[in-house]
KELUMVO-516507 format. One line per 8 residues: their letters; for each residue x, y, z of C-alpha. Coordinates in Angstrom, 2 decimals. Each point is the difference from the previous one (the first is absolute). Example, Ala and Ser with C-alpha at 12.3 -4.5 7.8 and 13.67 -1.06 7.14 Angstrom:
! residues 2
as) 12.30 -4.50 7.80 ~ 1.37 3.44 -0.66 .
! end
This chain:
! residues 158
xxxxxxxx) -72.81 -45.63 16.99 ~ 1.72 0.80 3.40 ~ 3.01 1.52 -1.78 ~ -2.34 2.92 -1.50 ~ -1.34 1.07 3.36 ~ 1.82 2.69 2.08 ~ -2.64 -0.61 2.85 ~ 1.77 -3.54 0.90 .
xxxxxxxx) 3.09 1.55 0.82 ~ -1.47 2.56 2.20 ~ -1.46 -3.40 2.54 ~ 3.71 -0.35 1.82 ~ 0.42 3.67 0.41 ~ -3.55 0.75 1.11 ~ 0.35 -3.03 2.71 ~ 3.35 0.94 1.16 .
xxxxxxxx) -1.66 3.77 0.65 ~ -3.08 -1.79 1.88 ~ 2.36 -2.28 2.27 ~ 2.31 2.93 0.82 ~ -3.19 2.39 0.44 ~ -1.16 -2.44 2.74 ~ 3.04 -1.34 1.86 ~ 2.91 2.59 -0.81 .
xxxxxxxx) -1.33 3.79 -1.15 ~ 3.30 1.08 0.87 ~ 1.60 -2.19 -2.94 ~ -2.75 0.77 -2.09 ~ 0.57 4.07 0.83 ~ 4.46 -0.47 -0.83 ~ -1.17 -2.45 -3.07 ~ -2.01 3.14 -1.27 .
xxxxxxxx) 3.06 2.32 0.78 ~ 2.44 -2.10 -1.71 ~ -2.23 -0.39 -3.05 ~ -0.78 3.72 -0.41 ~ 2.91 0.76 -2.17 ~ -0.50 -2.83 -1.66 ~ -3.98 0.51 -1.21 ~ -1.12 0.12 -3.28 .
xxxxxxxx) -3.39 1.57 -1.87 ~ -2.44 -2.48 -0.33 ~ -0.59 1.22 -3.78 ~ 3.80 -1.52 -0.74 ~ -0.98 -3.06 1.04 ~ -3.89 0.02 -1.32 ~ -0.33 2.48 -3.09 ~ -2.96 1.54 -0.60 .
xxxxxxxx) -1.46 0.49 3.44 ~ -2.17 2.70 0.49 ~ 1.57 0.57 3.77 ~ 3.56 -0.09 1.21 ~ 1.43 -0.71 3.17 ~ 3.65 -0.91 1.37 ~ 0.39 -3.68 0.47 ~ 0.82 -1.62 2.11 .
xxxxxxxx) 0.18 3.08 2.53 ~ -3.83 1.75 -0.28 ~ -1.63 -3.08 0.86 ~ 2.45 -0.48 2.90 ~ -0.53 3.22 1.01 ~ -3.86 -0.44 0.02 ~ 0.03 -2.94 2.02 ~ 2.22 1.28 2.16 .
xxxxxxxx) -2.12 3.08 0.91 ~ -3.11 -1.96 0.33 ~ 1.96 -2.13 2.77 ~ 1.44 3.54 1.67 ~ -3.13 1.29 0.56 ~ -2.06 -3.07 0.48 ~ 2.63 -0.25 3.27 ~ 0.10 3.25 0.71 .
xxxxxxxx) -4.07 0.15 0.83 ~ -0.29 -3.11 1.91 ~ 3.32 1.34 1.60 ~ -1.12 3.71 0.01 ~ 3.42 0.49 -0.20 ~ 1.73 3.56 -1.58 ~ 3.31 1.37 0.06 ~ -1.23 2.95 2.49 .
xxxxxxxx) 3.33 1.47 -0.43 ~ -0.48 0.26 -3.54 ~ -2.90 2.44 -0.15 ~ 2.37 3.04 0.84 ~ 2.73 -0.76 -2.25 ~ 0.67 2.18 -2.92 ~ 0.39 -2.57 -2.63 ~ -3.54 -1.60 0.77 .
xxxxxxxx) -2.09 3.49 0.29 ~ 1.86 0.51 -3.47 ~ -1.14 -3.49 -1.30 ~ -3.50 0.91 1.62 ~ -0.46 3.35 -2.10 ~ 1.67 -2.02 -3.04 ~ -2.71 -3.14 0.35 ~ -2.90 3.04 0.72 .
xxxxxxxx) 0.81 1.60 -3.16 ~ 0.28 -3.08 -2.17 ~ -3.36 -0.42 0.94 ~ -1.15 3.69 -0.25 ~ 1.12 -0.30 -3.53 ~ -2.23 -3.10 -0.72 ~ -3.25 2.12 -0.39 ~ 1.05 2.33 -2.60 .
xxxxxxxx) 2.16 -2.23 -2.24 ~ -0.84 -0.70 -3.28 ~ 1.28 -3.70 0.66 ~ -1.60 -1.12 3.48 ~ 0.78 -3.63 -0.32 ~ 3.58 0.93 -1.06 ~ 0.44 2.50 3.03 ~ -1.58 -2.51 2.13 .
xxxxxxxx) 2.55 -3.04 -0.87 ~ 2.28 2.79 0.42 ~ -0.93 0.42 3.50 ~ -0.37 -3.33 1.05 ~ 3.63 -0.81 -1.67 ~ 1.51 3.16 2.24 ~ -2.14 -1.50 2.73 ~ 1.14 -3.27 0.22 .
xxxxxxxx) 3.80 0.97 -0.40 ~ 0.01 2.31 2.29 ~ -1.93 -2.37 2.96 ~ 2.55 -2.91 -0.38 ~ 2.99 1.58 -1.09 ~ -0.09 2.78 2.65 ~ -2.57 -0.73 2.53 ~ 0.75 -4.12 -0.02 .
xxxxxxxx) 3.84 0.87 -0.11 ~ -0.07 2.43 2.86 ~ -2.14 -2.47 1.94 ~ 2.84 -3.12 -0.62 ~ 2.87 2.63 0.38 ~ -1.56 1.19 3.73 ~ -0.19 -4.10 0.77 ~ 3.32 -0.79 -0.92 .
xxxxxxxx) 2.94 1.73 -0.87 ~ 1.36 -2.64 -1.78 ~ -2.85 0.02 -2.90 ~ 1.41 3.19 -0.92 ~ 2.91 -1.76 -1.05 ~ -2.00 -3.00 -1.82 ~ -2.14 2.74 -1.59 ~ 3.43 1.46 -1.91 .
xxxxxxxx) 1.31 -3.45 -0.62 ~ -3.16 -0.92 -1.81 ~ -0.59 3.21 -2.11 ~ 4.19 0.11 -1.02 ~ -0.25 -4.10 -0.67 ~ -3.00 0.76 -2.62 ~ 1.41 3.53 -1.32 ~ 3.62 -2.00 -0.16 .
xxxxxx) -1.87 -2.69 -2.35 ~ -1.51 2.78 -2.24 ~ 3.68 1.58 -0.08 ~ 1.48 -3.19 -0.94 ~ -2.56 -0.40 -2.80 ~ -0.50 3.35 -0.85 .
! end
């Protein structure tokens, strides 16, 4: 009976995500980068869904984002120095017009996921990373080591 359920091999994964979520976010955030190359569509492992999302990286990235700005209001902490920077005002308009074209598509939920996806990618892998990288130099380093480790497994496989 066990052997036909996907859901008990999810258990170690989901705790190990929960233990570094509360002791370690920093582990959790160059677990996520490492695994990014190495994601796979949820309908590969689960045909037939009616949704699709990257696992293990999407629900990473949610839980991630939840934590960043969970901290970031009891904190009221933001990257002041960010607001005039080129690349955010661009990622600003970009996230303004994702959601601009919500109301006329002929798709809302799909433009909506859409959004959310961009959203959530853009918040940890940008806003999160800039954040560690302004902390410490030396995550900047960890940060490549991670994403070449994973990409260097999909090369190796590939």
């Amino acid at each position: 009976m066990y052997k036909e359920s996907w859901l008990l091999s999810v258990i170690p994964f989901v705790f190990l995500v929960g233990f570094w979520l509360l002791f370690s976010p920093q582990k959790l955030f160059f677990t996520l980068v490492f695994l990014a190359p190495l994601s796979i569509a949820l309908r590969r492992i689960v045909p037939g869904l009616d949704f699709d999302f990257w696992f293990p990286t999407e629900p990473i990235l949610v839980i991630l984002l939840g934590l960043l700005i969970v901290r970031s209001i009891q904190e009221r902490f933001f990257a002041k120095e960010l607001r005039n920077h080129p690349v955010f005002i661009a990622i600003l308009f970009f996230l303004g017009w994702l959601i601009i074209a919500i109301v006329p598509s002929e798709l809302p939920v799909v433009s909506i996921k859409y959004f959310l996806v961009r959203f959530w990618f853009i918040g940890i892998f940008f806003y999160l990373s800039y954040i560690m990288f302004m902390r410490d130099k030396k995550n900047i380093k960890k940060y490549l080591w991670a994403y070449i480790s994973g990409m260097f497994i999909v090369a190796v496989f590939s």
